[in-house]
C-alpha positions in Angstrom: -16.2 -3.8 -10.4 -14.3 -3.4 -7.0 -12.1 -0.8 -8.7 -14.4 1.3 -10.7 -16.3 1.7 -7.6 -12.5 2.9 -5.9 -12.0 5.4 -8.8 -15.5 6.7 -8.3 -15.2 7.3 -4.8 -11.6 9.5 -6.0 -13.2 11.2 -8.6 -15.9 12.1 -6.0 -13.8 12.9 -3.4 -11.7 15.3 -5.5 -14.9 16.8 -6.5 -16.0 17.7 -3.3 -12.6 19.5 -2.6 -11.5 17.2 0.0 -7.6 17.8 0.3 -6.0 15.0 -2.2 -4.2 12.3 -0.3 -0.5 12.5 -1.0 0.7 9.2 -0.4 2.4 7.3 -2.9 3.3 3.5 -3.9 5.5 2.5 -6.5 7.4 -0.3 -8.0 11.0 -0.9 -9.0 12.1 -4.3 -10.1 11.2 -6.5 -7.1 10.5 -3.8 -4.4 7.8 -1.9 -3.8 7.9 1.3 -2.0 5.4 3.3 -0.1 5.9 7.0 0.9 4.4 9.3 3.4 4.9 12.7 2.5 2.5 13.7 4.8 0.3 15.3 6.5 1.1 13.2 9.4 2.0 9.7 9.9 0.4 6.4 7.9 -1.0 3.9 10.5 -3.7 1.0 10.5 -6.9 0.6 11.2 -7.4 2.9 14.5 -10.1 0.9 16.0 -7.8 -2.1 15.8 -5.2 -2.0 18.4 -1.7 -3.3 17.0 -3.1 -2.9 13.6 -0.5 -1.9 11.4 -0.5 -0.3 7.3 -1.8 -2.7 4.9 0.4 -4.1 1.7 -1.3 -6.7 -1.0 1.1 -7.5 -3.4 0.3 -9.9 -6.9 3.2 -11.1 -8.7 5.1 -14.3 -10.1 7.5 -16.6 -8.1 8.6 -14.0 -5.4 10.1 -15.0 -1.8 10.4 -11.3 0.5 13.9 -10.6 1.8 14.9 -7.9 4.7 11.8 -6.5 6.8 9.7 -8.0 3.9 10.3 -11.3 5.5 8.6 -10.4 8.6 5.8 -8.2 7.1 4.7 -10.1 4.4 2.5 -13.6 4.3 2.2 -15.5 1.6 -2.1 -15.5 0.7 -1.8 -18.2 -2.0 1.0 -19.1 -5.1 1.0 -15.5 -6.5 -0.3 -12.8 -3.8 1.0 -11.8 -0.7 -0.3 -10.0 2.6 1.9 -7.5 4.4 0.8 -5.7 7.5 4.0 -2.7 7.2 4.2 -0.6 10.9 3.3 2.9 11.3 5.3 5.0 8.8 6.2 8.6 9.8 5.7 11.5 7.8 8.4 12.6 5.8 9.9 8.5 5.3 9.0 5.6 3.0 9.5 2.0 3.7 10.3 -0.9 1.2 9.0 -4.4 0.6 11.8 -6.3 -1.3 11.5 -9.6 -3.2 13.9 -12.1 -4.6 12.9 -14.7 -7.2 14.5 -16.7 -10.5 14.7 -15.1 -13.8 10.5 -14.9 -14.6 9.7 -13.2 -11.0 7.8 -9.9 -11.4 5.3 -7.6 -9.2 2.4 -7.0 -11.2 0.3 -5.7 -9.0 0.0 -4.1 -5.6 -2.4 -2.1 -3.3 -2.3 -0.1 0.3 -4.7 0.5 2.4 -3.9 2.7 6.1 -5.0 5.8 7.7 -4.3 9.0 9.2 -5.1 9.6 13.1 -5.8 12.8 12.2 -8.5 12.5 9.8 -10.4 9.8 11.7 -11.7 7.1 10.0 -11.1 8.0 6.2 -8.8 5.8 4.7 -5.8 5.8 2.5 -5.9 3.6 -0.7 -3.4 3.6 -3.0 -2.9 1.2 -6.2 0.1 0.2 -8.2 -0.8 0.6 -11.3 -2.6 3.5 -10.8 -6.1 3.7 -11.8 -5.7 7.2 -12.4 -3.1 8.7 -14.2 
């Protein structure tokens, strides 16, 4: 239900002729990447102080390596929480696993903002919902 009412709201939003968001998250093996083309950089929450870029990632039998290992929290045996820091325009940053022979990402989602268009925020989804 939670992500028919997501693809609504894009559908919507690309109706109304809101410029489309340009972010992007992808997989690769055990790493997922998120990019910021732009326009500006990808932060948290703005009303939060300290509130950093938010990574939920679903997968089997993964341990985070690298900056992953600070980022990320594990929520329960197969999902984990990442709160990534603010992420310039024009760069990307990477949240990589390890695991044994079976470990896969199967899922993941972001949710941030851009300062400059207030409180509208970014979601992205890995798979996409929309091709």
């Amino acid at each position: 239900m939670k992500r028919a009412l997501l693809a609504l709201v894009a559908v919507l939003v690309t109706a109304c002729g809101l410029p489309p968001e340009r972010s992007t998250i992808t997989v690769q093996g055990l790493t997922v990447t998120v990019g910021n083309p732009g326009p500006g950089p990808l932060t948290g929450d703005p009303t939060r102080k300290g509130d950093g870029v938010a990574l939920r990632i679903r997968g089997v039998d993964l341990t985070p390596t690298g900056d992953a290992a600070r980022w990320c929290q594990a929520v329960n045996a197969v999902r984990w929480g990442c709160v990534l820091p603010e992420i310039p325009e024009g760069s990307a940053l990477q949240a990589t696993f390890t695991g044994g022979t079976g470990a896969r990402v199967e899922k993941a989602d972001l949710a941030g903002y851009r300062p400059g268009r207030g409180t509208l925020p970014v979601l992205r989804f890995w798979p996409p919902l929309l091709p």
